[in-house]
C-alpha positions in Angstrom: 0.0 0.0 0.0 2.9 2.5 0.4 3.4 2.4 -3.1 1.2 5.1 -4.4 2.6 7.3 -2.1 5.8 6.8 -3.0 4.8 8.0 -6.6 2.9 11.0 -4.9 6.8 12.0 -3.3 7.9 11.3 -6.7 5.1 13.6 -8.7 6.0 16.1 -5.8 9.5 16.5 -6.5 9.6 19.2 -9.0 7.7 21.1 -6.6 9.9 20.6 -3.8 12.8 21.4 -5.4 11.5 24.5 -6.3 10.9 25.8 -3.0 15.0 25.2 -2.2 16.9 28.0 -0.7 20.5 29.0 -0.2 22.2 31.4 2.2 24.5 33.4 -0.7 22.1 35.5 -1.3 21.0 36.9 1.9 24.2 38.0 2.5 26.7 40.6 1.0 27.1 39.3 -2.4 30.3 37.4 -3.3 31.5 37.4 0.5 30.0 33.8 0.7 31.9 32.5 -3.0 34.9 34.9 -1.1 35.1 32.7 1.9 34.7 29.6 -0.1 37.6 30.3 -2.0 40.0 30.7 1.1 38.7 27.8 2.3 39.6 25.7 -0.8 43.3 27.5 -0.9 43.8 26.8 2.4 43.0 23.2 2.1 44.5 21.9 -1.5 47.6 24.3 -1.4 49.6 22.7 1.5 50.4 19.1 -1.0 51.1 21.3 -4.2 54.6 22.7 -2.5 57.0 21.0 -0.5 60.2 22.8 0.6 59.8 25.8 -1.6 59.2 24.1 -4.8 55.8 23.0 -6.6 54.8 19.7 -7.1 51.7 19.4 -8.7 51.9 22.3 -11.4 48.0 21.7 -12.4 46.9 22.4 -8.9 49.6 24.8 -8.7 47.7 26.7 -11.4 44.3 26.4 -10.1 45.5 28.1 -6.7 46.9 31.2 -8.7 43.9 31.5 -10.8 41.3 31.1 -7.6 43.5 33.8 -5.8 42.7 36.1 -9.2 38.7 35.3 -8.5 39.5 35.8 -5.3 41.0 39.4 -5.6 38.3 40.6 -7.5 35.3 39.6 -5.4 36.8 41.5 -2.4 37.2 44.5 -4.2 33.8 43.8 -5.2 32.1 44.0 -1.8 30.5 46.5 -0.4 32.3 49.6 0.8 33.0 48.6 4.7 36.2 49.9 6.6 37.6 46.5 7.0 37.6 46.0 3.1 40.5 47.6 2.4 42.1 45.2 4.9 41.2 42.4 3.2 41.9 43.6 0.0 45.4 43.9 1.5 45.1 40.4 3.0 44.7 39.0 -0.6 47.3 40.4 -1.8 49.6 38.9 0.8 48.4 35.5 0.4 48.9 36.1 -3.2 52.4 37.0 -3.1 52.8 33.7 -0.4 51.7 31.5 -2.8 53.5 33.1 -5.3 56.9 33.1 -3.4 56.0 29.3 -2.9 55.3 29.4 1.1 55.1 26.9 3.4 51.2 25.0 2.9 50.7 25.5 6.5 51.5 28.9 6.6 49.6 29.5 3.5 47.1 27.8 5.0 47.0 29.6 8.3 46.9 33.2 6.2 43.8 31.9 4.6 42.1 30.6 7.5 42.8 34.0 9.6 42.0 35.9 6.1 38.5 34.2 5.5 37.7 34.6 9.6 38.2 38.3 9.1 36.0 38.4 6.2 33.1 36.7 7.7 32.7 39.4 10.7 33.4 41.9 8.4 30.2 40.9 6.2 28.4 38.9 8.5 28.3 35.8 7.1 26.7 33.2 9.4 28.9 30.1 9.6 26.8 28.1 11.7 23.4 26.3 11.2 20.5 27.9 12.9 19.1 23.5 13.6 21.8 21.5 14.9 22.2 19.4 12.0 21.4 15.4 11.9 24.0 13.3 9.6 21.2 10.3 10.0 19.5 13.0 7.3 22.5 13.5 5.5 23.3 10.2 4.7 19.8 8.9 2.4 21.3 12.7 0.8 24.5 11.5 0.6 23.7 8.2 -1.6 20.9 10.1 -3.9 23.6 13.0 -4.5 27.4 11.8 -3.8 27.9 8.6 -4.1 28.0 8.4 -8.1 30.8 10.4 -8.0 32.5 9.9 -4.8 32.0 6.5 -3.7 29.4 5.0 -1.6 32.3 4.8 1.1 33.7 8.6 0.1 36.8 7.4 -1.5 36.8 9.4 -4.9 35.9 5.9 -6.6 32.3 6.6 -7.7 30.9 4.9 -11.2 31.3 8.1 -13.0 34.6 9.1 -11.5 36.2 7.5 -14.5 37.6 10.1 -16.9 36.6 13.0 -14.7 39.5 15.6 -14.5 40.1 16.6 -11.8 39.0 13.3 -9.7 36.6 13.8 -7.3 37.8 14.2 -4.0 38.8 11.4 -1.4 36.3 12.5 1.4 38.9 9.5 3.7 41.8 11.8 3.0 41.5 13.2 6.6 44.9 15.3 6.1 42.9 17.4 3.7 39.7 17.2 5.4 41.2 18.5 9.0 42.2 21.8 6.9 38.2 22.1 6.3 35.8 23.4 9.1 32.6 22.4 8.6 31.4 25.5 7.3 33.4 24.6 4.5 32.1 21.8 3.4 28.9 23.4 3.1 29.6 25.9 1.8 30.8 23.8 -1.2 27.6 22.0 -1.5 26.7 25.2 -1.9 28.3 26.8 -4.4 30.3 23.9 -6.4 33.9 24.2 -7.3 34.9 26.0 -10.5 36.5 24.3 -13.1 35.6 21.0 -12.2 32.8 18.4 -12.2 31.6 19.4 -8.7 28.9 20.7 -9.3 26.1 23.4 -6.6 23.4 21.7 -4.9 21.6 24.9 -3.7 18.5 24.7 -6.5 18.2 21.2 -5.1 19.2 20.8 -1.5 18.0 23.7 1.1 20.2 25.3 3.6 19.3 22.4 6.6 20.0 19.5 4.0 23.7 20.9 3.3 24.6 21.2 6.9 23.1 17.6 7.4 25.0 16.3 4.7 28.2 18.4 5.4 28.2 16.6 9.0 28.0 13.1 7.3 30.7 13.9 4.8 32.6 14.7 8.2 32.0 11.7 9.4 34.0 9.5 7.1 37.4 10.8 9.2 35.7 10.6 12.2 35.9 8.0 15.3 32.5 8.1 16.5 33.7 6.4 19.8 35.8 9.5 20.8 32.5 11.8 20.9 32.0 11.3 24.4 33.3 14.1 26.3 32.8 16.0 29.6 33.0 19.5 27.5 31.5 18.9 24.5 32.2 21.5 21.8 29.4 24.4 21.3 27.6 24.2 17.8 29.2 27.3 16.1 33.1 26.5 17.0 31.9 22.8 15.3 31.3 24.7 12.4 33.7 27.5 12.2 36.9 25.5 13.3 39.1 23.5 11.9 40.5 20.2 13.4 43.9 21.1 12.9 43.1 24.3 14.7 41.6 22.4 17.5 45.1 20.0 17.5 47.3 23.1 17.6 45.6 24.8 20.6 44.5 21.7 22.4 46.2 18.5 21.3 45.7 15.1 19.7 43.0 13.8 22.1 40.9 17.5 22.1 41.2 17.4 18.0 40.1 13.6 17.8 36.6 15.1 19.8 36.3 17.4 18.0 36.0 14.9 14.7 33.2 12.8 16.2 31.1 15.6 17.8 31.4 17.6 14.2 30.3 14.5 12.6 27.6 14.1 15.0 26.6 17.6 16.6 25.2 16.7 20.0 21.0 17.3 19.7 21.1 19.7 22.9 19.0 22.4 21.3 16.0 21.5 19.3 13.0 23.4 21.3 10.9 26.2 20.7 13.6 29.0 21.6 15.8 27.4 18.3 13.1 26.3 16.2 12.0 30.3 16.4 15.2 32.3 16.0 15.5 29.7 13.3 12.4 31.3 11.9 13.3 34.9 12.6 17.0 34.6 11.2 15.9 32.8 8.0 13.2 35.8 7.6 16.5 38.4 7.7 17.8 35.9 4.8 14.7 36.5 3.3 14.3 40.0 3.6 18.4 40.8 2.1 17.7 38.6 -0.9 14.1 40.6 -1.8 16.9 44.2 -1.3 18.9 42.4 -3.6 16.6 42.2 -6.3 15.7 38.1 -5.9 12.3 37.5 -5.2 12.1 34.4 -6.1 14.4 33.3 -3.3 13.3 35.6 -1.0 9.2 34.2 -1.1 11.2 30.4 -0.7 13.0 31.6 2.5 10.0 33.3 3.5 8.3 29.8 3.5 11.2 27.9 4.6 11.0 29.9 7.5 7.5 29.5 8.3 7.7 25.3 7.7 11.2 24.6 9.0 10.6 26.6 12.6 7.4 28.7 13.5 4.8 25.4 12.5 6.4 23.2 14.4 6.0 24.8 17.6 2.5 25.9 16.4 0.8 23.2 18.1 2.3 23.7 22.0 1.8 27.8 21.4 -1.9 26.8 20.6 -2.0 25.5 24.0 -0.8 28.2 26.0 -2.7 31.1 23.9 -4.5 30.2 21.0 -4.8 34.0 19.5 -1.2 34.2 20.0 -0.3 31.8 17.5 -3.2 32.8 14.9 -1.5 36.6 15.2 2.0 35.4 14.7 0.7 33.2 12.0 -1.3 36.2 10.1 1.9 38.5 10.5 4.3 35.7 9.2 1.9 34.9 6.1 1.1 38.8 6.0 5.3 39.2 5.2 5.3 36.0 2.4 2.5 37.6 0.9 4.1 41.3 0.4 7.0 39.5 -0.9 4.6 38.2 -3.7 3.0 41.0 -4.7 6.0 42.8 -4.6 5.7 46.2 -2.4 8.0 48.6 -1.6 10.9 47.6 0.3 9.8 49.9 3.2 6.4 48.4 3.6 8.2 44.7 3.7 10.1 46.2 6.1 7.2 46.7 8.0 5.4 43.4 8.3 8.9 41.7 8.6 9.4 44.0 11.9 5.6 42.8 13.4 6.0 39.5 12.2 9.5 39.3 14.1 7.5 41.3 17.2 5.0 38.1 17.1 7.7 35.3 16.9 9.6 37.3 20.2 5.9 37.1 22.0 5.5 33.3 20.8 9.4 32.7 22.1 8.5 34.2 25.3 5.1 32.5 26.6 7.3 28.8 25.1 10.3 30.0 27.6 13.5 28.1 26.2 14.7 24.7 24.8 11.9 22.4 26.5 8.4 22.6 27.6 7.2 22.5 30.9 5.4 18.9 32.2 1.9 20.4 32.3 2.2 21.7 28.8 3.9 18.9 27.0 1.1 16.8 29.0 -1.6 18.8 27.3 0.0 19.2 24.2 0.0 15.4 24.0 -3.1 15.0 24.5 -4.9 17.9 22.3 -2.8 16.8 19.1 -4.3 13.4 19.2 -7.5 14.4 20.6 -7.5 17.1 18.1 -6.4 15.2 15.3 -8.2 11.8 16.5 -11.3 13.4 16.7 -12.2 14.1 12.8 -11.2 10.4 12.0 -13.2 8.9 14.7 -16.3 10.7 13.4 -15.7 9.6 10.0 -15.3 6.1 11.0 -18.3 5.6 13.4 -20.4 7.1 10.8 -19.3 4.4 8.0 -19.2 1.7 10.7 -22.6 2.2 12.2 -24.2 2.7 9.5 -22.9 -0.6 7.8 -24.2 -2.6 11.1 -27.7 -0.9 11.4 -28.5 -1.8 8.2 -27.3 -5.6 8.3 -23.8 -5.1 6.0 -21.3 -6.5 8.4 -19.6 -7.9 5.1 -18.9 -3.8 4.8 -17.6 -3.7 7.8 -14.2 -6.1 7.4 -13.7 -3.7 4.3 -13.7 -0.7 6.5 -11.4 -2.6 9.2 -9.0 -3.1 6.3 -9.2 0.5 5.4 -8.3 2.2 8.5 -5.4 -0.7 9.2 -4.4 -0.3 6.3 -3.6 3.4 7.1 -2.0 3.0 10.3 0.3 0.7 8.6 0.9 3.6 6.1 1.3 5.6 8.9 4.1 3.9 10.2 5.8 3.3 7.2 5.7 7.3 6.4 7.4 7.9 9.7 9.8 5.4 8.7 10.3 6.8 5.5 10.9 10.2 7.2 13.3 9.0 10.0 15.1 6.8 8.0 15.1 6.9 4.4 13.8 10.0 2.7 13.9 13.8 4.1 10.1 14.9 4.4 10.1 18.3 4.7 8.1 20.8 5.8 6.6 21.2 2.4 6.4 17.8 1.5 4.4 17.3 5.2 1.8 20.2 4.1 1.7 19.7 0.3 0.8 15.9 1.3 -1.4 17.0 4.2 -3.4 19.0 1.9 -3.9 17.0 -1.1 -5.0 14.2 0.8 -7.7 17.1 3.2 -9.1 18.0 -0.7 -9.6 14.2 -1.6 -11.3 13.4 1.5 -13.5 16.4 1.0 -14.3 14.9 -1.9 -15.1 11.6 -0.7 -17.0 12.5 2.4 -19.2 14.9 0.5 -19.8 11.4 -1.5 -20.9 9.1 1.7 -23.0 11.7 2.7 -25.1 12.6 -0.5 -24.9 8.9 -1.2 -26.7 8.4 2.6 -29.1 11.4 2.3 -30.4 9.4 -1.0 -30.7 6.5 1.2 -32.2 7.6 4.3 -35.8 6.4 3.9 -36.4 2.5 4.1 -37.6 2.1 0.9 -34.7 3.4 -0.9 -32.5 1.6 1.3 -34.4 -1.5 0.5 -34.5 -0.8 -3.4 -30.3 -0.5 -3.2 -30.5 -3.7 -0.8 -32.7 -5.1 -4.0 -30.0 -3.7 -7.1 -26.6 -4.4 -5.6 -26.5 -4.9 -1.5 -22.8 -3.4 -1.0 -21.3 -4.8 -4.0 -17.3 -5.2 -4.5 -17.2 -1.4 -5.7 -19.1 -0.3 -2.8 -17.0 -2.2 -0.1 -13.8 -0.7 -1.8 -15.2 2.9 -1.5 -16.1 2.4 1.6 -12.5 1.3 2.6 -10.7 3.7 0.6 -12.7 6.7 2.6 -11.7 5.1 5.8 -7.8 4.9 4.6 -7.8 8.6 4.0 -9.1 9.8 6.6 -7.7 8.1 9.0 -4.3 8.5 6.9 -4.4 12.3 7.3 -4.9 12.4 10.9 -2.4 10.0 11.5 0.1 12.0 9.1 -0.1 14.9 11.3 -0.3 13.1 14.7 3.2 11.2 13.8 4.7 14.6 12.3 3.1 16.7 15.7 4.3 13.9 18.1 8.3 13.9 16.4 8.2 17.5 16.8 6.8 17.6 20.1 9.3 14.5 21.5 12.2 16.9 20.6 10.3 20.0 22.6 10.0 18.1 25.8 13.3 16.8 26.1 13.6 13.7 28.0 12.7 15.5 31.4 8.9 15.9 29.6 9.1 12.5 27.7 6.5 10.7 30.7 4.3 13.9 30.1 4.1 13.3 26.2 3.1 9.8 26.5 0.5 10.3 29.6 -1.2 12.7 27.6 -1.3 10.8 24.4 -1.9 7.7 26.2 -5.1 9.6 28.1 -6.3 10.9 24.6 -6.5 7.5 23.0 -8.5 6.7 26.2 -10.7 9.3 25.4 -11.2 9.0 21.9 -12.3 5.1 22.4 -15.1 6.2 24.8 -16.1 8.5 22.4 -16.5 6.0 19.8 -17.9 3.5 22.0 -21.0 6.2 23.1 -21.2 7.4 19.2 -21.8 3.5 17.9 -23.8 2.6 21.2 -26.1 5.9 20.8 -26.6 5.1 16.7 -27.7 2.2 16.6 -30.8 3.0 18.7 -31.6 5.9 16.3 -34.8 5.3 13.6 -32.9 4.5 9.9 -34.3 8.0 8.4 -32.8 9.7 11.3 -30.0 7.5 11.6 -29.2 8.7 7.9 -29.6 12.4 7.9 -28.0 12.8 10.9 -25.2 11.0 9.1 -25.7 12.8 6.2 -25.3 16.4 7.9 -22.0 15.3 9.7 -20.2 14.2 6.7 -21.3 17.1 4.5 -19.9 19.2 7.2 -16.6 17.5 7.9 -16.6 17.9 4.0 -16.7 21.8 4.5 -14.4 21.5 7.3 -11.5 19.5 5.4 -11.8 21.7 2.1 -10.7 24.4 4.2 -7.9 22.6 6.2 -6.6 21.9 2.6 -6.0 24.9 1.1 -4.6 26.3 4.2 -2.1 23.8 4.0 -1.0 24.0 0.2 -0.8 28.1 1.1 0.9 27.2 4.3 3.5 25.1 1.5 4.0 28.0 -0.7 2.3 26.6 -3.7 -0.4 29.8 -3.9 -0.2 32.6 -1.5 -3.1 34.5 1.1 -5.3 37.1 1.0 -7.0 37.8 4.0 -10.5 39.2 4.3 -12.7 40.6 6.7 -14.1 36.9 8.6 -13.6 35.5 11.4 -11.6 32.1 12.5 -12.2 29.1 13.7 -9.9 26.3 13.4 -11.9 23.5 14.5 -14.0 23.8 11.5 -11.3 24.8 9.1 -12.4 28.6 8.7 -10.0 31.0 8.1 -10.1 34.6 7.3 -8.7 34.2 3.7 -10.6 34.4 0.3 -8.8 31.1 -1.1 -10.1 29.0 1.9 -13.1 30.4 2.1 -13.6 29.9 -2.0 -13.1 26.3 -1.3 -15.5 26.2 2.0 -18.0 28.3 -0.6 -17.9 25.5 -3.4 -18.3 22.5 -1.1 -21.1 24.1 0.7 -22.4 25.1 -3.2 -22.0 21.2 -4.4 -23.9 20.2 -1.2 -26.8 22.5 -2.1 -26.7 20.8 -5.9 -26.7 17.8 -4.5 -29.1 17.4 -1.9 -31.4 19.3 -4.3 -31.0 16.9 -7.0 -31.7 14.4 -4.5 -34.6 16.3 -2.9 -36.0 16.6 -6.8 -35.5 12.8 -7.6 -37.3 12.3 -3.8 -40.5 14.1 -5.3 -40.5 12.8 -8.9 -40.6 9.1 -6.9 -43.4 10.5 -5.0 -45.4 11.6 -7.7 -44.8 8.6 -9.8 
């Protein structure tokens, strides 16, 4: 059954890709390309010269040109005081490598040179999520491997012929001359002149950092991660580990290996998840100056996907209008980014959406959740999110037994098993194969909100037409609940027990990390009390049914599925704008999340054509109800 959605992931790709971002352009441009340069002098000239004479005259070259690139994009940048010391700074590496230097004091030149730089022009050098090489490495095979090996030794199938090689990602003498930084900042940007090519349009900024720590981990001895210090996330990805060796020693450098290759997970609460949010915005807002809207609306909805929604469901528990108004400002931003105002008015939103996100950080407190809340947040997101299934589901099933079709009913069983297994092989999929991001959660969220729309609006016209006994006893007559029935009937529970269950498993992940392990207990009391909960609740809904006339039985039915219809057309489109595919435009309504309104024209169009094909329909049915009459 997981295979048509892993075509879906496949048909979603182009989408996906499109919604990629990179951090060169929300800084001063050519600064990042600047530093990458350094970094790539600093590690491949040290083996071209060896006691004041070259040998490898190719690389040689290659170091030469790259310092000519290199001169240029510094007198390039923008006019600063410190620019004219780095301008100066080029030149003396220029003339080292020229006079044939010493690599490591070559090496050492660029290393202060490019740490210079990066103040001067603020370049971050340090992921805003620590980063996961468990993420990296399904990344690593799809994207690497070809070239450089499956084991990083240069010895890829299409390595043959390719001049230069690719690199031997083993070789730890050259990568101890990288920081981490560097690494992705090459994923980044590529390497000129050779087959290396840039993965920005097709890996975003959290994938690179992911995969730069797995590349780092083919020099590293995971055992000798364990440390009473551990190193803090930004000297991981600024430093070198021949930096590390020179100040500290052999042991403090051999750490430093594993823990870059496998940042400790100390900080991934609300506090990071949010300034997360609000420095990608800053990204966002320097590439729209710079004239790149495109990848300014992409950071805009990285930011919003990657940080602010998952923390969206514990703020929703602590204050409810909080989160809608932070929500508002941070689609309010996106949207002036689309329509393409004036810089100052984008200025604006971005400055109350950033007000919003400080409020949000601040009623979350910092990297975990208190017990009470992550008790209560475990038990609203599967209440919450239980809640719409079970309706679904009781409907279907006690309809099925009131009427005598308890062949139906093992068709239903199979349905919603069938999506818990799905379930659990998407969280699988997420944790240890694929990379589902935030778009890929909300694009797949909504598509499958739309089709249950569709299908539950279908049960429920299909019941209304059905309510009296002698219609029911006329379809009992023509087909019973024939093969294509019972599959309908299963394939409506498997949705919509699917979507719930895609959230729940994507809310839970999020809120495990929250908690921390302190709040672990809290999470699974809270979940454990809502599944209690939610099998009363279908207990009393089946019990109270099936003592309910037919015709009742049947519009009652009828109503609550055209409704959750309404509800789920609206829950769609919210989440397709929340991915980026179309944008907002609010409008003078008011909210209410429980039954997916919200004060936007596109999700209100879609509430206004369910609730028009409901009107259609039951009329139609009402008409055919008369003519039968009459007859």
């Amino acid at each position: 059954m997981t295979a048509p959605f892993r075509f879906l992931a496949w048909l979603m790709l182009p989408v996906l890709m499109s919604c990629s971002f990179n951090l060169w352009a929300a800084t001063a441009e050519g600064a990042p390309q600047a530093l990458h340069l350094l970094d790539y002098i600093g590690a491949d000239y040290p083996p071209t010269v060896e006691a004041g004479k070259v040998v490898d005259d190719s690389e040689y070259r290659e170091q030469v040109e790259f310092l000519g690139v290199l001169q240029g994009l510094v007198a390039q940048l923008p006019e600063k005081p410190e620019r004219a010391e780095l301008i100066k700074g080029v030149d003396e590496l220029l003339a080292a490598v020229t006079a044939h230097a010493d690599g490591a004091t070559v090496a050492r030149q660029a290393r202060q040179l490019g740490a210079k730089l990066a103040v001067a022009y603020e370049v971050s050098q340090a992921p805003a999520i620590t980063p996961d090489p468990t993420r990296g490495a399904p990344l690593y095979a799809q994207h690497c491997s070809v070239c450089h090996g499956t084991a990083g030794a240069g010895d890829g199938p299409a390595a043959m012929g390719m001049t230069p090689p690719p690199a031997n990602l083993r070789d730890a003498t050259r990568l101890d001359r990288l920081s981490l930084y560097a690494i992705y900042n090459t994923l980044g940007l590529g390497v000129e002149g050779t087959d290396m090519p840039s993965f920005s349009d097709q890996l975003d900024d959290r994938q690179r950092w992911d995969l730069a720590t797995y590349i780092a981990g083919f020099t590293a001895d995971p055992a000798a991660a364990k440390s009473e210090q551990p190193f803090n996330l930004a000297d991981l990805a600024r430093q070198t580990p021949n930096e590390v060796l020179a100040a500290d020693g052999p042991a403090a450098a051999a750490t430093f290996r594993a823990q870059r290759a496998q940042p400790p997970q100390v900080k991934r609460g609300p506090a990071q998840l949010l300034d997360y949010t609000s420095a990608t915005l800053d990204k966002s807002l320097a590439a729209f100056r710079n004239g790149d809207h495109e990848q300014a609306y992409d950071l805009s909805v990285a930011a919003y996907l990657e940080g602010f929604e998952l923390v969206e469901s514990s703020l929703d528990n602590v204050d409810a209008n909080v989160r809608k108004d932070t929500e508002k400002a941070l689609m309010a931003y996106r949207q002036s980014l689309q329509d393409g105002l004036p810089i100052e008015q984008v200025q604006q939103r971005l400055d109350v959406a950033k007000g919003k996100l400080g409020e949000s950080a601040g009623l979350l407190g910092g990297d975990g959740l208190s017990w009470s809340l992550s008790y209560i947040s475990g038990l609203l997101i599967l209440l919450r999110e239980g809640l719409e299934a079970i309706l679904v589901l009781a409907a279907i099933l006690a309809f099925l037994r009131n009427t005598g079709q308890q062949s139906a009913v093992r068709s239903v069983n199979v349905g919603w098993g069938l999506a818990l297994l799905a379930g659990l092989a998407t969280w699988a999929l997420a944790a240890y194969v694929i990379d589902v991001s935030g778009a890929q959660r909300e694009l797949l969220e909504g598509c499958t909100a739309l089709f249950a729309s569709v299908m539950v609006l279908w049960l429920g016209v299909w019941m209304h037409d059905r309510r009296h006994a002698a219609a029911w006893q006329d379809y009992i007559k023509s087909s019973l609940v024939g093969g294509g029935g019972r599959f309908g009937f299963a394939l409506l529970a498997f949705f919509s027990v699917y979507r719930e269950l895609f959230e729940v498993i994507l809310f839970y992940e999020t809120l495990w990390l929250q908690a921390g392990p302190a709040g672990h207990e809290a999470v699974l009391a809270g979940g454990a009390t809502a599944l209690v909960l939610l099998v009363g609740l279908a207990w009393v809904i089946l019990r109270g049914s099936a003592k309910l006339p037919l015709a009742l039985f049947f519009g009652i039915n009828a109503a609550l599925l055209c409704a959750l219809s309404v509800v789920f057309a609206g829950h769609g489109v919210k989440a397709l704008q929340e991915a980026g595919i179309f944008g907002t435009r609010p409008v003078a309504f008011f909210d209410f999340d429980w039954l997916g309104i919200h004060a936007d024209a596109y999700s209100l169009s879609a509430q206004a054509v369910a609730i028009l094909a409901i009107v259609v329909l039951y009329g139609r049915s009402r008409l055919a109800e008369k003519q039968r009459a009459a007859a």
